[in-house]
N, C-alpha and C positions, 0 to 999 in steps of 0.2 A: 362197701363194694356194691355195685350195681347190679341189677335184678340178668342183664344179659351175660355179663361176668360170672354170676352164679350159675347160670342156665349154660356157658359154656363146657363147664366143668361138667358136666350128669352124663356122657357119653363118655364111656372108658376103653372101647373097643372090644367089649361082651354081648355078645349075643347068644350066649347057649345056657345062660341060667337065667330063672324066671327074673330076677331083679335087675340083669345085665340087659334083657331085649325087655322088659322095663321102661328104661333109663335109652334105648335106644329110642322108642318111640317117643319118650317123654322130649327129647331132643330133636327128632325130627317132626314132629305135630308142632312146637313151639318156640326154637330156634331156628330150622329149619324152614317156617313157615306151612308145613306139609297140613298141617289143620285148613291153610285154604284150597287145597290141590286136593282135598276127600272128596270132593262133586264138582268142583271145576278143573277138566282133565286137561282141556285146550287138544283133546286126541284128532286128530285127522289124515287121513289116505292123500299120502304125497303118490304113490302107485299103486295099485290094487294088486295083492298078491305079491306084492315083493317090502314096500316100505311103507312104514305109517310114523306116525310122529306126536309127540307129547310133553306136558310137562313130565316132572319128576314124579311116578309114579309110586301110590301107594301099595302094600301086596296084593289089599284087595282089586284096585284098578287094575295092578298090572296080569290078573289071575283074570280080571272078567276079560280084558285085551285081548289075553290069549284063549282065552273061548271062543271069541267074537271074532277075531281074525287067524287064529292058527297060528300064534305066533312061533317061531325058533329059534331069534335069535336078541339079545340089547344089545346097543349101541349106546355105552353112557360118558354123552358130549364134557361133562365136568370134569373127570379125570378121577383121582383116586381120593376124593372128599374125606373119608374116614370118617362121616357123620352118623346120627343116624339112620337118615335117611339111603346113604349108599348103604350100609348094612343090611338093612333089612331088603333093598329092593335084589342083591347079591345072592340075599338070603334063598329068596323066593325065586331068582330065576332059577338058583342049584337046584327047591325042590319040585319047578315045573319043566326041569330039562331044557331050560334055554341057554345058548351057547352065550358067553357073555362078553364083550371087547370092551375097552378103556378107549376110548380116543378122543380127548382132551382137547377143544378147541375155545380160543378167546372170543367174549361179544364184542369188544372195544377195541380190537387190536388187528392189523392188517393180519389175514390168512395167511398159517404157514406153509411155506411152498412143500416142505415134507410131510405135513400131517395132512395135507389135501393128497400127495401120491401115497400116502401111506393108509386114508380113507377109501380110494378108489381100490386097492388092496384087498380092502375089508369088502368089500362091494362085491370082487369080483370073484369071494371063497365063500362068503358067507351061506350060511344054510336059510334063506329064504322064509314065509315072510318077517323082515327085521322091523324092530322099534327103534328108533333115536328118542332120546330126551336129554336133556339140559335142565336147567330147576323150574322156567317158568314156561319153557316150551315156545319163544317167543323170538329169541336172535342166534342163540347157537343152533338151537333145531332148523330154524327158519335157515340159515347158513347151510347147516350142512344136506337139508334136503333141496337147497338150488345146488348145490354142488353135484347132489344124485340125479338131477333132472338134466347138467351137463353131460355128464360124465357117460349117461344112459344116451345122447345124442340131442335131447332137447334144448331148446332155445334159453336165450339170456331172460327173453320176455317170460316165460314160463318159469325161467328159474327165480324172478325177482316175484311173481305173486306169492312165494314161500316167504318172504318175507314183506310182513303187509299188516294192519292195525288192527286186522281180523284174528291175526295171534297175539297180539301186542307190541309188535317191533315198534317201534320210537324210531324212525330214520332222519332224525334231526337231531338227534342226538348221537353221543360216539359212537353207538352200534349201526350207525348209518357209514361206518366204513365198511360196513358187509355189501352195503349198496352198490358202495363206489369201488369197491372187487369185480363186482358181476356188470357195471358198466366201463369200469376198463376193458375188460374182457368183450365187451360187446362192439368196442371202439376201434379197439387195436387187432382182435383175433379172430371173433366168428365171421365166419363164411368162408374163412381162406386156411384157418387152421385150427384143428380138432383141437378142444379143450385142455388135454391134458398134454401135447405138446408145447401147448401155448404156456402151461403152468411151468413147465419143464425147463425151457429154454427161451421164454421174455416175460413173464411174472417178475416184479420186480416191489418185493411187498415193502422195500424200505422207502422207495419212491412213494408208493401208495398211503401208508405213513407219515412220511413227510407234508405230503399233499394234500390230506384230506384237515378239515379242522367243521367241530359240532358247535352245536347251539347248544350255549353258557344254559338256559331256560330248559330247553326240552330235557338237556341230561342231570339237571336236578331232581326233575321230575321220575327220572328212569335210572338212575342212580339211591338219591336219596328217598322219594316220598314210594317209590313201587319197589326199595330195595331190591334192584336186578343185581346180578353178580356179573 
């Protein structure tokens, strides 16, 4: 059996005995990857005072975050992982009182038109200022804070520096369909019609899909050798 096949098995879904949050961290430090996210956080201010953005943070990062910006609420882009890395970070926001949402978004996959009205949702209850993360803080996050910089009134040009090589996005590769969202949208909608009408009633992500096609090379690179998810 292989050393990652062993290593998937060590999380069992315990976190309240010393050998079970363990076995969490032993899984998220090294399946996970989160041993390289302990000093490189990728954190950065999409808005001050309302949004900020990150990789997957560890409790320590995500306890100094909320020092450092007041934070009240996660945003966790991956969906319900059951690693250990979502554990613990679940863990932590229960015991620094941060409100917590699920909402699951694809880096490779056209945006979907309900989990973008169902984002803006989140957006518009949310207890202020919130963190987004995904694992590497680099196509989902980058996604969904162009999403928050529409949705808040801002431009397409502003929304696409969220996703940019300064996080790590690869837009040559398939997560370069986030690209070609936010310049559909720039093509067919802005100026004449507010974002989220636009998503409403002519988003058309199968089209987008359809249409888009990456480089064989870049998504090697951001698939296999940078294991993104």
């Amino acid at each position: 059996m292989r050393y990652a096949q062993i290593m998937d098995t060590i999380y069992k879904g315990d976190i309240v005995s010393p050998r079970g949050r363990r076995n969490a961290w032993i899984d998220a430090l090294f399946v996970d990857h989160a041993i390289l996210r302990i000093f490189w956080t990728n954190f950065a201010c999409v808005k001050h005072g309302l949004l900020y953005r990150s990789n997957h943070p560890t409790p320590g990062n995500l306890k100094a975050f909320t020092r450092k910006v007041g934070l009240k609420s996660l945003i966790n882009l991956r969906g319900q992982a059951k690693n250990g890395s979502d554990a613990l970070s679940r863990d932590t926001a229960r015991r620094l009182g941060l409100d917590f949402y699920d909402m699951a978004f694809e880096s490779r996959g056209a945006p979907h038109k309900e989990r973008i009205l169902r984002l803006a949702d989140i957006v518009a209850h949310m207890r202020p200022p919130a963190l987004i993360h995904c694992k590497s803080g680099a196509d989902r996050a980058g996604l969904v804070a162009g999403l928050f910089v529409l949705i808040q009134g801002g431009t397409v040009e502003d929304a696409l520096k969220q996703l940019s090589l300064r996080f790590g996005h690869i837009k040559q590769s398939k997560t370069g369909i986030l690209d070609a969202f936010f310049h559909l949208y720039q093509r067919t909608g802005e100026g004449h019609k507010p974002f989220l009408d636009w998503v409403r009633e002519d988003y058309d992500e199968n089209a987008l899909r359809a249409a888009f096609k990456a480089g064989k090379v870049a998504e090697f690179i951001n698939a296999k050798l940078l294991v993104r998810e």
